[in-house]
C-alpha positions in Angstrom: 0.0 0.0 0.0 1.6 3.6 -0.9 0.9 6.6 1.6 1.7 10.0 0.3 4.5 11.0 1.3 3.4 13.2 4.1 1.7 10.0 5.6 4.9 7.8 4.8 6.8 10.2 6.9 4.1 10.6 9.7 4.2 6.7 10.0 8.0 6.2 10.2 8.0 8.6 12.6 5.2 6.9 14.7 6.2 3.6 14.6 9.6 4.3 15.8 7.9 6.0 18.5 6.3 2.6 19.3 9.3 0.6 18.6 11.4 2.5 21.3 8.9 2.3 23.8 7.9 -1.5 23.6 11.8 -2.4 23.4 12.6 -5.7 25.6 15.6 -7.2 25.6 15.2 -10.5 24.0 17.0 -13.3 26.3 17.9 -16.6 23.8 17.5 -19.9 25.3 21.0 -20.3 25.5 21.9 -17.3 27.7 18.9 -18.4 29.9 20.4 -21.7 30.7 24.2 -19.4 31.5 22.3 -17.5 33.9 21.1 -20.3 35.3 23.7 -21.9 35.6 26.1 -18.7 37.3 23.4 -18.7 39.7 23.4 -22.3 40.8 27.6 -21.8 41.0 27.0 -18.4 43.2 24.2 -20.4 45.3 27.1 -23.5 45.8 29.5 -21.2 47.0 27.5 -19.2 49.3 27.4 -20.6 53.1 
């Protein structure tokens, strides 16, 4: 679908707005199971 351009520009400008303010960090599997793991290690070595 083509916007005029005054529309294009409202819309890039909007849904950057949206991109910054929903932006999570997105945690692979992988550095779930590290984390996991560090704290098991920290949990071992604490009396």
């Amino acid at each position: 679908m083509l916007l005029p351009e005054d529309l294009e520009q409202q819309f890039q400008v909007e849904l950057e707005q949206f991109e910054e303010a929903r932006q999570v960090r997105y945690v692979t599997a992988i550095e779930r199971m590290a984390e996991q793991r560090g704290r098991q290690e920290i949990a071992k070595r604490s009396p």
